[in-house]
C-alpha positions as CSV (number, residue, x, y, z in Angstrom):
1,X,148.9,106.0,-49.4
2,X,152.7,106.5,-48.5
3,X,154.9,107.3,-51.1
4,X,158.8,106.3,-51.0
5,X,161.7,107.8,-52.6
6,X,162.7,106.8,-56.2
7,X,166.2,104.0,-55.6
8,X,168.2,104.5,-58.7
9,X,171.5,102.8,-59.0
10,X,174.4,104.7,-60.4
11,X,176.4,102.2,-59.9
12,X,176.2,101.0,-63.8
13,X,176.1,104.0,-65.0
14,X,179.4,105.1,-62.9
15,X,181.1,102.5,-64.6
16,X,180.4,102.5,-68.3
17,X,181.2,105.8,-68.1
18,X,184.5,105.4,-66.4
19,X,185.3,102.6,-69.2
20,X,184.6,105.1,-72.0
21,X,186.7,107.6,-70.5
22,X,189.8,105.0,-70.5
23,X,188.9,103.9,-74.0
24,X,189.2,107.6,-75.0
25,X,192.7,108.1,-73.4
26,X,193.7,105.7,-74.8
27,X,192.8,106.6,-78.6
28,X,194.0,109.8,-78.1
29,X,197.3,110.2,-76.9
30,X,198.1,113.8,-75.0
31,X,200.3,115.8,-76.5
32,X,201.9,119.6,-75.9
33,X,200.4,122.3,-78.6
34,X,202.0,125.2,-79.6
35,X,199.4,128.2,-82.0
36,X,201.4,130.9,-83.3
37,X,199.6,133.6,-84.4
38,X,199.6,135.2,-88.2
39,X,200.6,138.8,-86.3
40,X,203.4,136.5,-84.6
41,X,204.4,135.2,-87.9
42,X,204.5,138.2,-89.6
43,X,206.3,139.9,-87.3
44,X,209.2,137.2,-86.9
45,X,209.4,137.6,-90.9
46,X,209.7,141.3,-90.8
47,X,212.5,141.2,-87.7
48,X,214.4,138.5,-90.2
49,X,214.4,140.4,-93.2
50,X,215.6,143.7,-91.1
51,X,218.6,141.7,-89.8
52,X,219.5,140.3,-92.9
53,X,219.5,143.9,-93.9
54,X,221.6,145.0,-91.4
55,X,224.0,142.0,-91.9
56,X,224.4,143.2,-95.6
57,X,225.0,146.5,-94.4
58,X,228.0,145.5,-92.2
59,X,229.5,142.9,-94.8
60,X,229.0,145.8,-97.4
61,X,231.2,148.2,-95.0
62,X,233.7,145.3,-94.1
63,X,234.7,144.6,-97.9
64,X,234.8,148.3,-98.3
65,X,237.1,148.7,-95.3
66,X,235.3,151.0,-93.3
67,X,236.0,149.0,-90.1
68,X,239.9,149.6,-91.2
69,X,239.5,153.3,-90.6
70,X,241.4,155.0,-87.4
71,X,238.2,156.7,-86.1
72,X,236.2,153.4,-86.4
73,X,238.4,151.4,-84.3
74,X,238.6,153.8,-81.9
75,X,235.0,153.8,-81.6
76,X,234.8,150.6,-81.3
77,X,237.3,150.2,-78.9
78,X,235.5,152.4,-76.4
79,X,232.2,150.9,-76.6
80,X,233.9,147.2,-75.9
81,X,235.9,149.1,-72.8
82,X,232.3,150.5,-71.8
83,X,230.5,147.1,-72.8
84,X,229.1,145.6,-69.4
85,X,229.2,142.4,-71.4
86,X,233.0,142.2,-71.9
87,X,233.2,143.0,-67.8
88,X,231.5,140.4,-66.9
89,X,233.3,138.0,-69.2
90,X,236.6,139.6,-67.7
91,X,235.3,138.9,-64.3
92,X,234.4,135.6,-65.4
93,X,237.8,134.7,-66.9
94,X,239.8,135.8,-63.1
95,X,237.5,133.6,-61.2
């Protein structure tokens, strides 16, 4: 007795399962997802409330005039002459 290989045809097969994978496309439209985690969160909270702070802090000193004093501007003068930031916008500005 001579036994011959099993035929099978894929070919249905191939193509229900290509139609269902249109059908799903289509139902559900791709979309970009962005998952921020709660130590993410938290963080991002805790940097905000600290700069609030800070900004307090600076508009407490600025209606008490500290920024007014001669040793402050001076001070702040050299750090802006220092600043790499205000070099580069100088160098910026004469092209």
């Amino acid at each position: 007795m001579k036994i011959e290989g099993i035929k099978t045809s894929l070919v249905g097969v191939y193509s229900v399962t290509k139609v269902n994978k249109k059908a799903n496309k289509a139902q559900t439209p791709q979309s970009d997802k962005l998952d921020i985690s709660r130590e993410a969160k938290e963080m991002a909270k805790s940097k905000n409330a600290s700069q609030k702070k800070r900004l307090d802090e600076i508009r407490k000193r600025i209606a008490e005039g500290y920024y007014d004093r001669e040793d402050v501007i001076r001070e702040i003068a050299e750090r802006m002459i220092q600043s790499t930031d205000l070099k580069d916008y100088i160098d910026k500005r004469r092209g």
